[in-house]
ZADO-1210 file (C-alpha; in nm, 4 decimals, padded with zeros to 6 digits):
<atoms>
<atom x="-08.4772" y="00.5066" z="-07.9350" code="UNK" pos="1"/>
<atom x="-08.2126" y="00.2912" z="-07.7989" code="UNK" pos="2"/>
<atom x="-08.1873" y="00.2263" z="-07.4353" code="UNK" pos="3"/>
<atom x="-07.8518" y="00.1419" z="-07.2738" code="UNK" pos="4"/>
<atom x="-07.8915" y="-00.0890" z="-07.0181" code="UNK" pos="5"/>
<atom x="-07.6772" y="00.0235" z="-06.7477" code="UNK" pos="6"/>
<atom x="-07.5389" y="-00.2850" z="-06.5162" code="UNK" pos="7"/>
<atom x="-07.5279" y="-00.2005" z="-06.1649" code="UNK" pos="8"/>
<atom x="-07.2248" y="-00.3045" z="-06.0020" code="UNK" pos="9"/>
<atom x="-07.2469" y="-00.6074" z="-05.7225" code="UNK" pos="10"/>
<atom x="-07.1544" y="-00.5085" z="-05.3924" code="UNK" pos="11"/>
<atom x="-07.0371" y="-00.8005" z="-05.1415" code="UNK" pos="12"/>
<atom x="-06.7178" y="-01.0483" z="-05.0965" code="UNK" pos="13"/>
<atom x="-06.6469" y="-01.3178" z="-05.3192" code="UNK" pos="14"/>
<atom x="-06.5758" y="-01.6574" z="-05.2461" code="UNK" pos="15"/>
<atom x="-06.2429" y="-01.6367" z="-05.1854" code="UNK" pos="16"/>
<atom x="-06.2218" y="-01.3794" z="-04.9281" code="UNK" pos="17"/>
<atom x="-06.4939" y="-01.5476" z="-04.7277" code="UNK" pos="18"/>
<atom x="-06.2708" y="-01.8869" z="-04.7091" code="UNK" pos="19"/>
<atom x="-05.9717" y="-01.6562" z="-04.6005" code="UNK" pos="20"/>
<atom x="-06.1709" y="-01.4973" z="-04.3350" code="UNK" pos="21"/>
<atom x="-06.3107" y="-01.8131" z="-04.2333" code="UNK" pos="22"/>
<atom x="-05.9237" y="-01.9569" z="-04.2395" code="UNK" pos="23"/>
<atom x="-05.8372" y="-01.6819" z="-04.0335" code="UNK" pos="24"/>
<atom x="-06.0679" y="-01.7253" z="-03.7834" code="UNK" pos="25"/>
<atom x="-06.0140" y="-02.1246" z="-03.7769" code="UNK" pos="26"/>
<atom x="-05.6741" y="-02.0637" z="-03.6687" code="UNK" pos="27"/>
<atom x="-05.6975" y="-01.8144" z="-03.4241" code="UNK" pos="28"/>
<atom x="-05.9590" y="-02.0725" z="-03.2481" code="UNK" pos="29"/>
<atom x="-05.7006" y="-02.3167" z="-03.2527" code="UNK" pos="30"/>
<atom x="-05.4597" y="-02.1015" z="-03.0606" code="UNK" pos="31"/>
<atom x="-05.7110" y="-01.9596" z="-02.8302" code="UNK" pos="32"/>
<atom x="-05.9482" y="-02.2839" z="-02.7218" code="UNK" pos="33"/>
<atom x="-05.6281" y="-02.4578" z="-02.5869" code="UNK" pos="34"/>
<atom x="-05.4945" y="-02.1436" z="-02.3898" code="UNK" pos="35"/>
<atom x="-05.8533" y="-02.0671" z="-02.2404" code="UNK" pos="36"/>
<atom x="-05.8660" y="-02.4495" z="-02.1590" code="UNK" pos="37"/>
<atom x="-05.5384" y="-02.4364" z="-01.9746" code="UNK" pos="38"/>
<atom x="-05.5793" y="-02.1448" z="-01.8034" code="UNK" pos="39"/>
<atom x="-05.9405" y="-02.2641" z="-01.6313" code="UNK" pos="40"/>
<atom x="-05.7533" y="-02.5819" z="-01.5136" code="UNK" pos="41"/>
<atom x="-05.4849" y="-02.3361" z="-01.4007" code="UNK" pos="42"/>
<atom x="-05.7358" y="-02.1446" z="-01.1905" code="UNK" pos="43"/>
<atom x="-05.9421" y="-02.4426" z="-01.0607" code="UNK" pos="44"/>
<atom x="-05.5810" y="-02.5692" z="-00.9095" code="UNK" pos="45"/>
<atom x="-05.5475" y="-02.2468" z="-00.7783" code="UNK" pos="46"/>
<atom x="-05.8809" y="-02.2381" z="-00.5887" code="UNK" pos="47"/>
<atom x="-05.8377" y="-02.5914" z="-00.5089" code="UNK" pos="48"/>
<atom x="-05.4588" y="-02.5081" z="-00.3245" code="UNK" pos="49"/>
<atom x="-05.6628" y="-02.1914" z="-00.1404" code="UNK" pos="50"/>
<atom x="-05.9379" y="-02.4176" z="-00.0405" code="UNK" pos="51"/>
<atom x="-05.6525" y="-02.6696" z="00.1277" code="UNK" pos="52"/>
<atom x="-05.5017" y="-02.3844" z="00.2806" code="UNK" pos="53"/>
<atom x="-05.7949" y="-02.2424" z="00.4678" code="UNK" pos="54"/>
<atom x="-05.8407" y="-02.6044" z="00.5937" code="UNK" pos="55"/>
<atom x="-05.5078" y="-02.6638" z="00.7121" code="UNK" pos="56"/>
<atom x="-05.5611" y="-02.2867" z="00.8857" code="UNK" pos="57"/>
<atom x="-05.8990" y="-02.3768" z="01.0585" code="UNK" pos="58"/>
<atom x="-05.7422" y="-02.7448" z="01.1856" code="UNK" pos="59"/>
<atom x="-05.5041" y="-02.5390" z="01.3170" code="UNK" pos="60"/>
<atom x="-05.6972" y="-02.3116" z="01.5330" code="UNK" pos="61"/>
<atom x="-05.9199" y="-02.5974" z="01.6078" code="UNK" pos="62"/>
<atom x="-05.5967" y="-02.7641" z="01.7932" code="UNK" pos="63"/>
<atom x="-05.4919" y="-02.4808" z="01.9121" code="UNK" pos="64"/>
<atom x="-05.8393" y="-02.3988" z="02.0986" code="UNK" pos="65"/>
<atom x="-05.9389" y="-02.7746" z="02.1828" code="UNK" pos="66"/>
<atom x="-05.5657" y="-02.8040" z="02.3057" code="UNK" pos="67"/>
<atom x="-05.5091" y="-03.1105" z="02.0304" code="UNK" pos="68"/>
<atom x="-05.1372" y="-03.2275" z="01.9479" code="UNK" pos="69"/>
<atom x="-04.9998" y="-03.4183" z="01.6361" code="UNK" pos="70"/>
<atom x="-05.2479" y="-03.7024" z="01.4848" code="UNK" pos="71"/>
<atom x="-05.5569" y="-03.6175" z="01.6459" code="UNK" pos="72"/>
<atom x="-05.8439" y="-03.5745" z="01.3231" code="UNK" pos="73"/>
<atom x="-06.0856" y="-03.3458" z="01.3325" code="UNK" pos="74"/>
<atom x="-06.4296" y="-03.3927" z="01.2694" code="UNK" pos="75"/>
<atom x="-06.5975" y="-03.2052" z="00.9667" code="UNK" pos="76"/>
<atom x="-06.8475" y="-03.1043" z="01.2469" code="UNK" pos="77"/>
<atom x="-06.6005" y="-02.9684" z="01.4170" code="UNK" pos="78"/>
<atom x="-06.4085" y="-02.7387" z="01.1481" code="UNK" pos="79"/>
<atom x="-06.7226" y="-02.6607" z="00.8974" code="UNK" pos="80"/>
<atom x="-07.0630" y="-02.4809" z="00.9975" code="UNK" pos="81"/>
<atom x="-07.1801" y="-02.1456" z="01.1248" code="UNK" pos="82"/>
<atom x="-07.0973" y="-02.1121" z="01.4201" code="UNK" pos="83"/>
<atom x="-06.7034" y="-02.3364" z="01.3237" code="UNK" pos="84"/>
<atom x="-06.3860" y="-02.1833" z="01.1772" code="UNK" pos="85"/>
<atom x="-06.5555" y="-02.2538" z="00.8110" code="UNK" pos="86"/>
<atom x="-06.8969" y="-02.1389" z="00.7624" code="UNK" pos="87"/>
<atom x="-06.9398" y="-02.4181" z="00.4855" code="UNK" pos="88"/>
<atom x="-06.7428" y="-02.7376" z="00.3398" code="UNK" pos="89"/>
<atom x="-06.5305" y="-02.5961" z="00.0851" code="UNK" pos="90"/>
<atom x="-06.5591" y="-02.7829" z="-00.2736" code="UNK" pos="91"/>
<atom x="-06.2505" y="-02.8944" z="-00.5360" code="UNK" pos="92"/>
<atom x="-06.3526" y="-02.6582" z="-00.8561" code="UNK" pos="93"/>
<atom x="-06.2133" y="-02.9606" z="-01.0739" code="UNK" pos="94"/>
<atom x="-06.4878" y="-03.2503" z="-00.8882" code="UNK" pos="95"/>
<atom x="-06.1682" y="-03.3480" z="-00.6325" code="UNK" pos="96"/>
<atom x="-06.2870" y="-03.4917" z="-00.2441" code="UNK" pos="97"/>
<atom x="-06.0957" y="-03.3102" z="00.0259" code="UNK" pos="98"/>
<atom x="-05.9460" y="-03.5349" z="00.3206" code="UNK" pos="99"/>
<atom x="-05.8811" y="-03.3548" z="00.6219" code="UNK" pos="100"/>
<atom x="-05.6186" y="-03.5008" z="00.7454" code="UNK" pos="101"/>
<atom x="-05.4953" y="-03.5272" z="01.1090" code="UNK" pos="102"/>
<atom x="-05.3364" y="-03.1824" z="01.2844" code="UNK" pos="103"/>
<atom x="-05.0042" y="-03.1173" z="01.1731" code="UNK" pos="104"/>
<atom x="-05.0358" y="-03.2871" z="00.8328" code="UNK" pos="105"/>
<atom x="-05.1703" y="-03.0859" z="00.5100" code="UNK" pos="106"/>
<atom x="-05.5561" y="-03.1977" z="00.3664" code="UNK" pos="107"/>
<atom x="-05.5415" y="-03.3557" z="00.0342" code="UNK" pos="108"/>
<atom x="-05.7424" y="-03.3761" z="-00.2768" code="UNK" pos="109"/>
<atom x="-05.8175" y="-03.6749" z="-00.4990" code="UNK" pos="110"/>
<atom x="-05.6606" y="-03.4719" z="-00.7969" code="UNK" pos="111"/>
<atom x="-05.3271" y="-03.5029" z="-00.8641" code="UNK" pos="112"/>
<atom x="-05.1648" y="-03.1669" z="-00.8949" code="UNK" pos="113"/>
<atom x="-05.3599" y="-02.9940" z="-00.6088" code="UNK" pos="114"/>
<atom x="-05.1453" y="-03.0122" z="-00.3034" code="UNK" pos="115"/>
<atom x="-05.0678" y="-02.7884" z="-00.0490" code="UNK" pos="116"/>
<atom x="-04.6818" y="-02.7450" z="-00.0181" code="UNK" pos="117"/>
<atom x="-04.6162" y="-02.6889" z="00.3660" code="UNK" pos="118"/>
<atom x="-04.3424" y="-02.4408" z="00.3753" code="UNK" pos="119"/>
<atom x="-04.0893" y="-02.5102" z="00.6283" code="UNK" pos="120"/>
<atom x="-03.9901" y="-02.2985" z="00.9297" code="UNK" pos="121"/>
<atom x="-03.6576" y="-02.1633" z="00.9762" code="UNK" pos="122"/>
<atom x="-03.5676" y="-02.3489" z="01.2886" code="UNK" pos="123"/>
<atom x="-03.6814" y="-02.6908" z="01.1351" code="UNK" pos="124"/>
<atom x="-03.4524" y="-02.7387" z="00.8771" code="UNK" pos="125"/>
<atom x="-03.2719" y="-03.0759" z="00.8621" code="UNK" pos="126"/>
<atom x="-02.9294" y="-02.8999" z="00.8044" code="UNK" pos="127"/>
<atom x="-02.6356" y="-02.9879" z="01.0581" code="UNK" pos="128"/>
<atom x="-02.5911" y="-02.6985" z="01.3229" code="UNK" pos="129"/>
<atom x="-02.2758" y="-02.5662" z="01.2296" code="UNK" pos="130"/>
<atom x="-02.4746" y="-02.5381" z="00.8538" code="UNK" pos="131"/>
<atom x="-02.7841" y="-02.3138" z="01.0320" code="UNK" pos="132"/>
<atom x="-02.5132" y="-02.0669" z="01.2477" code="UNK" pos="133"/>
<atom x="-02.3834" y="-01.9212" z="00.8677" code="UNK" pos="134"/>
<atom x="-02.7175" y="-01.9175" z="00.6801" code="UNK" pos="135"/>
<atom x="-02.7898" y="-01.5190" z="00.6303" code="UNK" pos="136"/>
<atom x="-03.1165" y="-01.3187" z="00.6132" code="UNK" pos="137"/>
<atom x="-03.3065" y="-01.2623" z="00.3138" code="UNK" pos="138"/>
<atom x="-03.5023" y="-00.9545" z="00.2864" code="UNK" pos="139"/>
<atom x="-03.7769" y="-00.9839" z="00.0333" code="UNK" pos="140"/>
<atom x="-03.8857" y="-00.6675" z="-00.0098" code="UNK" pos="141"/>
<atom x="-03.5639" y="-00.5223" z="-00.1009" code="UNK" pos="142"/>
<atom x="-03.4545" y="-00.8233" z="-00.2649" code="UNK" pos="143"/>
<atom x="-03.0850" y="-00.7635" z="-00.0702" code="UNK" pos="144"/>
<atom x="-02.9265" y="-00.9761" z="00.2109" code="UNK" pos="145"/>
<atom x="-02.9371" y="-00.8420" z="00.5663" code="UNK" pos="146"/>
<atom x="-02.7130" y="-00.8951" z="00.8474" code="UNK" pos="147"/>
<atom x="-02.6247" y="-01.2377" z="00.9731" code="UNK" pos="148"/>
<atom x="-02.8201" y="-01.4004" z="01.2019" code="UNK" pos="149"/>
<atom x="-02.5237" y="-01.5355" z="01.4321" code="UNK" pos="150"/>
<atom x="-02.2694" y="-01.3116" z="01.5023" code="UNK" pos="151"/>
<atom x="-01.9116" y="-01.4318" z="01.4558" code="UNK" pos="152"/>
<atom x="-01.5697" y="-01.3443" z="01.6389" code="UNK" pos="153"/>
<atom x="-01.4032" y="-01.0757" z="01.5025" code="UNK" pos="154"/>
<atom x="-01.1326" y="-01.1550" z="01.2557" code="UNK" pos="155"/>
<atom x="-00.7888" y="-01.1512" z="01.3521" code="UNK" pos="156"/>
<atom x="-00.8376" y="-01.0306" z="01.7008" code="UNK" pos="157"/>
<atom x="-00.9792" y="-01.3818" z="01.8186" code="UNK" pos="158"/>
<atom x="-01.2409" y="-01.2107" z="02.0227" code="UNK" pos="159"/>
<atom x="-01.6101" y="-01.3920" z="02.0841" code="UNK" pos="160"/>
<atom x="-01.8416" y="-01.1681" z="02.0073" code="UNK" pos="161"/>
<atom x="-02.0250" y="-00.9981" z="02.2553" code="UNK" pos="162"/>
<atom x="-02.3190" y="-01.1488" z="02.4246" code="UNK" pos="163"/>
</atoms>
């Protein structure tokens, strides 16, 4: 009696759709590593800005209540601890030092990048006079411009408007 030998077929991947899963895989780390990368320095500048912010805040208040003007600089004493406007120091995410600063002028950090912008008030603009009467209202929540903010004589009749 003969007996047929009866091959059992081999299950599993060969060789070269291992490499082009392992290809695959290579380049979607190259894409990824450099987008996670950017996006935790992203976020540590954003802390960082946050961090200057609620500085500049508590400075503030601390002038305000201690009746300080322009240039004075506040103590870390003063502005950080439990019973202060800051219950602790806040730290740079990226290894930055803060400086404090004196009242009126933003903290900084050591790394470049993380600044606070001070946004300027409407009545402190540097523009000429005549340049501030015709600026107009911008509502932001309705993204549409309001009403001027100085009324003007009426056209043709040579009227000043009313007070």
């Amino acid at each position: 009696m003969i007996m047929k030998v009866r091959q059992v077929p081999q299950a599993g991947f060969t060789l070269v759709e291992i490499m082009i899963v392992v290809g695959v895989i290579g380049l979607l780390a190259v894409i990824a590593i450099p987008a996670f990368a950017q996006s935790r320095a992203h976020s540590a500048q954003n802390v960082c800005i946050s961090n200057l912010r609620k500085i500049d805040d508590a400075k503030a208040q601390w002038a305000m209540d201690n009746r300080k003007g322009w240039g004075v600089r506040p103590r870390d004493g003063e502005l950080f601890g439990p019973t202060s406007y800051i219950r602790t120091k806040p730290q740079c995410p990226a290894g930055g030092q803060y400086d404090i600063g004196k009242v009126k002028e933003p903290p900084t950090c050591t790394i470049p990048g993380h600044t606070l912008i001070q946004e300027e008030s409407p009545g402190a603009s540097t523009q000429n006079p005549s340049a501030r009467d015709s600026r107009v209202a911008f509502n932001h929540t309705t993204r549409s411009r309001a009403i001027p903010l100085i009324k003007r004589a009426n056209p043709g009749t040579g009227d000043a408007p009313a007070s």
